[in-house]
N, C-alpha and C positions, 0 to 999 in steps of 0.2 A: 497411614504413614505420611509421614509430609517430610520433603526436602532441608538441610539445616541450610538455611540462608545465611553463612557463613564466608567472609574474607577467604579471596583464595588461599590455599594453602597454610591454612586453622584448623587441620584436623579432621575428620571423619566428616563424611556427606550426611550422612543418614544418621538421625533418630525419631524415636517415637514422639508424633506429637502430644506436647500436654493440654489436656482437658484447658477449653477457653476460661479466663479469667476474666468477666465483664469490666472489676474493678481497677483494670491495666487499661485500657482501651485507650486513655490518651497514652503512655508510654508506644504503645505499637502507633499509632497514628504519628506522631514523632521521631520514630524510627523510618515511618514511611516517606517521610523529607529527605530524608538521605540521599533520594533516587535519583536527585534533579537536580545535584551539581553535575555538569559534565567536565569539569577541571578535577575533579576528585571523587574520580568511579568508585560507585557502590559497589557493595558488597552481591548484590543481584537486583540489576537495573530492568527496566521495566521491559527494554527491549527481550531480555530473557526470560523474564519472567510469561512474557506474550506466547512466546515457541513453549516454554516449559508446560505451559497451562495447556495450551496446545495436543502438547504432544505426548502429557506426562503416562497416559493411558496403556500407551506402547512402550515410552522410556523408562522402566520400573528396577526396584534393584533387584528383580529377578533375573536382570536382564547383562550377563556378565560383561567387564569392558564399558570404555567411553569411547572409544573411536573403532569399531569392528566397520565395514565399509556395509553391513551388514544392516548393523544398525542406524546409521548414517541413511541408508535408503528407505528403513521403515518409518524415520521421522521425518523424510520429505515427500513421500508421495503421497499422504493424505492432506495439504498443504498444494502441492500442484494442481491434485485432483478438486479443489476447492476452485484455485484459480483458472483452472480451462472452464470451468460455470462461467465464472464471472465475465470471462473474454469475452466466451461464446456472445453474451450478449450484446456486448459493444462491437464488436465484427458484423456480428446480422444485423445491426441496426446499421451502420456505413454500408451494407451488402446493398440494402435496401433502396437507403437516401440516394445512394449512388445510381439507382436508375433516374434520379431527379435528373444528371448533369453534373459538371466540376462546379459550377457556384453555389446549389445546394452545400456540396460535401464541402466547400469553405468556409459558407456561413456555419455549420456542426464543428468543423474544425475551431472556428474562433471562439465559440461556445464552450467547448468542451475545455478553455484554457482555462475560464474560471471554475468552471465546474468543478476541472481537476485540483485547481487552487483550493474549493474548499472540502472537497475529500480528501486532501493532502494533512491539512489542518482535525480533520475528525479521525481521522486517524491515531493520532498524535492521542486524541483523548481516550481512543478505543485501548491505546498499550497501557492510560492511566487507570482504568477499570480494571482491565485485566490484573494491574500489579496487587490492586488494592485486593481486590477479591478474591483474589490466588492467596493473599496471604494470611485472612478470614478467614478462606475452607482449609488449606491447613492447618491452624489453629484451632479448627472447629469451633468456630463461631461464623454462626449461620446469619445472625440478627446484621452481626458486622458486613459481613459481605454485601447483604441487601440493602444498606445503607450506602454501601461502596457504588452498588448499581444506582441506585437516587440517585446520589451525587453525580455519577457521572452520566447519567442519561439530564437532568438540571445545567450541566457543563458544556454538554452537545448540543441543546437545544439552542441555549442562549449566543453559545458560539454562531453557530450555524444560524441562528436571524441577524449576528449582525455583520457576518461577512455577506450573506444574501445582500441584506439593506444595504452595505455601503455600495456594493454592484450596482442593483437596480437602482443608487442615489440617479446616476447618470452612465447610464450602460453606450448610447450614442459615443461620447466623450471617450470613455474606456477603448472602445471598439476602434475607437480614431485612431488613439496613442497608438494598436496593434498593427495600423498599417491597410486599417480593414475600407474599402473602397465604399460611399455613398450607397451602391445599389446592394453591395454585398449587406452592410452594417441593416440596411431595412429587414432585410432577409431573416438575419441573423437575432432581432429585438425578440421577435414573439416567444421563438424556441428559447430566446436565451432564460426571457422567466419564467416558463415554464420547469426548463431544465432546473433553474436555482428553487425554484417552488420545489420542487421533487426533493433538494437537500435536505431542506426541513425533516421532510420524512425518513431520508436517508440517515442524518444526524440518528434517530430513535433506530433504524434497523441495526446497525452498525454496533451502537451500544449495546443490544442485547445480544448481538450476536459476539461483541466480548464477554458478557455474562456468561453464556452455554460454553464457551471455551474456558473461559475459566472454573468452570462445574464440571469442565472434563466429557463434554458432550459437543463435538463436532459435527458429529452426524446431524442435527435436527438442522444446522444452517442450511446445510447443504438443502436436504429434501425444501425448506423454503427457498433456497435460490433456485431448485428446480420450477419449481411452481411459479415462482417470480420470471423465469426467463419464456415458460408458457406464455402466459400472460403475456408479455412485453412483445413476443414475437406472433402471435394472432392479434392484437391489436394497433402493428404494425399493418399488418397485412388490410386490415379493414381501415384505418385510418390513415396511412398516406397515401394508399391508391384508392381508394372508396369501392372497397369490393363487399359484395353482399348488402347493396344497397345503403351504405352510408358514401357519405361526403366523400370528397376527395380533398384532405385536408393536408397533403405534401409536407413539410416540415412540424408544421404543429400539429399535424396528426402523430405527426414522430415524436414530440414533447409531452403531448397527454396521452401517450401509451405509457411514458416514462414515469406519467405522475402518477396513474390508475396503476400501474405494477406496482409501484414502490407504496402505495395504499394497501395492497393488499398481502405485499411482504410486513411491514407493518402490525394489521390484522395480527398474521400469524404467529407473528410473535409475541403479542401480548396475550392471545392464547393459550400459548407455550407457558407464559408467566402464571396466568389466571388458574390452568390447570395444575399448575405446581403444588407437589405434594405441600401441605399447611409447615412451615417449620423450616422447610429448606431452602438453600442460599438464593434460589430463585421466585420463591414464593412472595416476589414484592405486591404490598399493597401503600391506600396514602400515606399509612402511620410513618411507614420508611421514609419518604418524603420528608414529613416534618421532625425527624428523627435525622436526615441528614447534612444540616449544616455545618458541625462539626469535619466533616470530611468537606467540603467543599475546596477550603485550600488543600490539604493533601493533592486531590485531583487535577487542580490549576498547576500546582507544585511539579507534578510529574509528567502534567504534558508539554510544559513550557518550552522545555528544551529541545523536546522533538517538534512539536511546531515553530521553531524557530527555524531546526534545519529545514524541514520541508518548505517553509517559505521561504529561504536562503536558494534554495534547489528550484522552487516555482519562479522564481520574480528573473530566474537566470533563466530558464525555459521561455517564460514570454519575452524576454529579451530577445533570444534567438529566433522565436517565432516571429516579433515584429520586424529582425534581419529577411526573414524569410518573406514575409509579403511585400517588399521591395522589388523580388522577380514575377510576382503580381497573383491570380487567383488558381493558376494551372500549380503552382509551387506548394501554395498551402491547403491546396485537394491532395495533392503526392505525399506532404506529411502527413495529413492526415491520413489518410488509407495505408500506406504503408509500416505508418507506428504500429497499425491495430493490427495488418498481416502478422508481421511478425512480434505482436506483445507474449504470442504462444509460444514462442523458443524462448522468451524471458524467463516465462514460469520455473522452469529447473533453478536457475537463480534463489529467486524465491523462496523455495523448496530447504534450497543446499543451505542458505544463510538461515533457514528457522533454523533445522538439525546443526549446523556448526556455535551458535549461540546455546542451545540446548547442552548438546555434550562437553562443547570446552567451559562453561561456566557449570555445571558437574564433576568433569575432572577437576577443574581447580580447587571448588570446594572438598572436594576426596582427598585432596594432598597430593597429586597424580599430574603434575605438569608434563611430563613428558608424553602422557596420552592425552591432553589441551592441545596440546603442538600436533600429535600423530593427526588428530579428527580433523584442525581445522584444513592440515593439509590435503590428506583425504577430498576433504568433502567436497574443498576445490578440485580434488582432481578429474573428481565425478562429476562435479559439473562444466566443466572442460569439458570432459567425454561428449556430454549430452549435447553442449552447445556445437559443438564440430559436428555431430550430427546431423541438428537443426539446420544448423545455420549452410548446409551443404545441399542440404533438401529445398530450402529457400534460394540459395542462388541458382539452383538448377533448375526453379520452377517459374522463376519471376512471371515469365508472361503469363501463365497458365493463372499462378493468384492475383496476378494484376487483372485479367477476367473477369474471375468471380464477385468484381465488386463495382467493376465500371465499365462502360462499353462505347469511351471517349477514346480517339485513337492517338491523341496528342497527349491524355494522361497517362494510358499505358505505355506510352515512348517513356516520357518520364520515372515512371514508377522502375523501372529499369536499373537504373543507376542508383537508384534511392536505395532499393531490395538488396544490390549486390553490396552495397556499402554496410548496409543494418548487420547482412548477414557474415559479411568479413569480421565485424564489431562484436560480434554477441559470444566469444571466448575472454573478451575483457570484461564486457559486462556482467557476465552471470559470473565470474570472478570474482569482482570488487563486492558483488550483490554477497556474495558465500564470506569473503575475508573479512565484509563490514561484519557481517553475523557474527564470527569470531571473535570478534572484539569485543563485540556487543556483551558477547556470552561472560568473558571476561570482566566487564565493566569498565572497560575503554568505550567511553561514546567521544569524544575528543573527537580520537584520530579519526574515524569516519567522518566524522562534521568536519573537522581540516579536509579530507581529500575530495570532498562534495562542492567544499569551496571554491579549494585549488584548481581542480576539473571543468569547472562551471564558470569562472567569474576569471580565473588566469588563462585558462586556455581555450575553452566552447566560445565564450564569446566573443573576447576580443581577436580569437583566431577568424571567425562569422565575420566580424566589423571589418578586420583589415582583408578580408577575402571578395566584401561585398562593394563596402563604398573608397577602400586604398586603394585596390587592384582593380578593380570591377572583374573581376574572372565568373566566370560561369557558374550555375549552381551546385555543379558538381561539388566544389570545392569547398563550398559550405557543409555540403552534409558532411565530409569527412573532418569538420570542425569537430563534429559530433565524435566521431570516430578518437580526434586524439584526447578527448575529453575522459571517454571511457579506458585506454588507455594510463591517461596519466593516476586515475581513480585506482586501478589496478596497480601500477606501481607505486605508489607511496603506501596502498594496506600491503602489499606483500613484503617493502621493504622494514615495513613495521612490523611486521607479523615476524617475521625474521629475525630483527633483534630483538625477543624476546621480553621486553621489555611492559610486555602487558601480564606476561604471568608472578609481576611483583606483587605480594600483596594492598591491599585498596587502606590507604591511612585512614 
């Protein structure tokens, strides 16, 4: 059975799909341009399409209703439970560096901004695989999907050398512009290429780990992210401290754990491919490769837009990060550590925003707007819930997790005020994070890209700018820059979500 990818409110969700037509294949690839206006949302844009493939396993039409809070919770916690993997990692790796001292965890910090710059960007390509191949194995066209994957694993690669490249043109220079200090920026060289060598790899993990999702296989990620995080954390342990008779290679022992892990998530993936039953959507070999140029724009086509936000949202982050190393190396250890405490109360977020794009772009296709409305409300309310949880458990604990990761007593002073601010913040966040899904689900990508902007570029920073070099006030007052940022992101989706005005049908 496959989903009708259908204009909201066109009619029935479901039908049976029909047997693939090889001699249609440009018409569907044409139809697949559609995804990447974001002035005139499709009919099931890539962002839904990403949670759908996701989650379709559990969201079936056996499965009565679009907004049961029921369901809502079956399609986010296999989506969180991904994401505490993924944390896990980057947590014990700050756990670690952080026995270095605050100028280690600075120089990781300044590292980590490109990093994130271009996992932000592969991402982007990861929801254009997903959209293409999602709509292949519906179709039942197996050949098409694996062509989908070519494409987009040719897409990720070439991406990802040439944001590495333009970094590593002059990383020194880069490093300046952040505010990063002479002795810091030395520190800071080795790991950083290391860390962007590992992208490369990452670029390929990432891809196929859209492919298994969009095949309706979550689980194999996972068990490789398990293995990957083995990995990453015993070669931590022997390479930055030099235990068990190796080196004591402090930072770059922490960069070539990163690159030997993500080598060997890798590996397993093409494994995963190579053992692929002969025939199906995974079963890539070279032919698919030279078989898929035709999709290449497609893929460009559909990640464009979301790499534009993410860069729109990065280039506003290192803005505020280079406000931030103006109060000097103790400031930019405290965001660092602190993002990562608390990126675990994020997760719900996360979570809520797959399942709220999943059901309300469902309902809408069903003809069923009043249950689009019910879920996206819902799902935020649930993640409300969660985050008042979290975020209670973290302000009550600051010193106790500021511990676990440093044992500086000038940055756990700090981390203090950081923690209770994150933690005040994280009912807005995991908000906007649920109410962008809805949109999404809808095919509203706009409005989110407006409140990303609005939050980021009207208020995060220039609220940072006139807090740091107008007022000169303390750094207190920066972080809660942050604070009204997430804020403002929450209310312009919920005053939009409100006016209804997204469950009109998509022209």
């Amino acid at each position: 059975m496959a989903r009708d990818q259908r204009p909201p409110g066109a009619g029935p969700a479901l039908r049976p799909a029909a047997p693939a037509d090889t001699s249609r294949e440009d018409s569907r690839l044409d139809r697949s341009s559609d995804l990447t206006d974001a002035e005139a949302p499709p009919a099931l844009p890539a962002a839904s399409l990403a949670a759908g493939a996701a989650a379709q396993a559990v969201a079936t039409s056996s499965i009565p209703g679009h907004d049961s809070y029921r369901e809502i919770w079956a399609l986010s916690w296999p989506v969180m439970l991904g994401q505490v993997l993924v944390n896990a990692v980057s947590l014990i790796d700050i756990a670690m560096v952080g026995r270095l001292g605050s100028g280690a965890l600075a120089a990781v910090g300044y590292a980590a901004q490109f990093f994130f710059l271009v996992q932000s960007v592969l991402f982007a390509v990861g929801f254009a695989c997903v959209a293409l191949m999602a709509r292949s194995i519906g179709a039942e066209d197996p050949d098409g999907a694996r062509r989908a994957l070519a494409a987009s694993l040719e897409v990720a690669v070439v991406t990802a050398f040439a944001l590495v490249g333009a970094i590593l043109v002059s990383p020194h220079t880069l490093l300046g512009w952040l505010g990063a200090p002479p002795e810091i920026a030395e520190r800071t060289v080795p790991y950083l290429v290391l860390l962007l060598g590992s992208s490369i790899l990452l670029s390929l993990a990432m891809t196929f780990e859209s492919g298994l999702r969009a095949d309706r296989d979550p689980r194999t990620p996972m068990w490789i992210a398990l293995v990957v995080t083995v990995v990453k954390v015993a070669l931590n342990l022997v390479l930055i401290f030099g235990a068990a008779g190796f080196p004591r290679l402090e930072l770059v022992g922490a960069g070539i754990a990163t690159a030997v892990s993500q080598t060997v998530g890798v590996a397993l993936f093409v494994t995963v491919v190579i053992r692929a039953l002969p025939g199906s959507a995974l079963a890539l070999r070279l032919a698919d490769f030279g078989q898929a140029l035709p999709l290449l724009r497609p893929v460009i086509r559909l990640a464009l837009p979301g790499v534009g936000e993410r860069l729109a949202m990065n280039l506003a982050l290192l803005a505020y990060f280079r406000i931030l190393a103006e109060y000097g190396p103790v400031a930019i250890a405290t965001y660092t550590v602190g993002i990562r405490i608390l990126s675990f109360s994020w997760i719900p977020g996360t979570g809520f925003g797959t399942a709220a794009a999943t059901l309300v772009g469902q309902a809408l296709g069903a003809g069923e707007p009043d249950a689009a409305t019910r879920a996206g409300w819902r799902a935020t309310r649930l993640a409300i819930g969660v985050a008042l949880l979290l975020g209670a458990v973290c302000a009550g604990a600051r010193e106790e997790l500021s511990g676990l990761f440093t044992r500086d007593p000038e940055l756990i002073a700090e981390l203090g005020p950081f923690l209770l601010c994150l933690a005040l913040t994280q009912p807005f966040l995991q908000s906007h994070f649920t109410l962008g899904g809805a949109h999404r689900g809808a095919g509203d990508t706009f409005t989110p890209f407006m409140a990303a902007l609005v939050g980021n570029w009207v208020m995060r920073v220039p609220l940072a700018v006139l807090f740091a070099y107008g007022l000169h006030l303390s750094i207190v007052w920066v972080w809660y820059a942050l604070s009204v940022d997430h804020l403002t992101r929450t209310a312009w989706l919920a005053w939009s979500f409100r006016r209804l005005r997204w469950r009109r049908p998509a022209a």
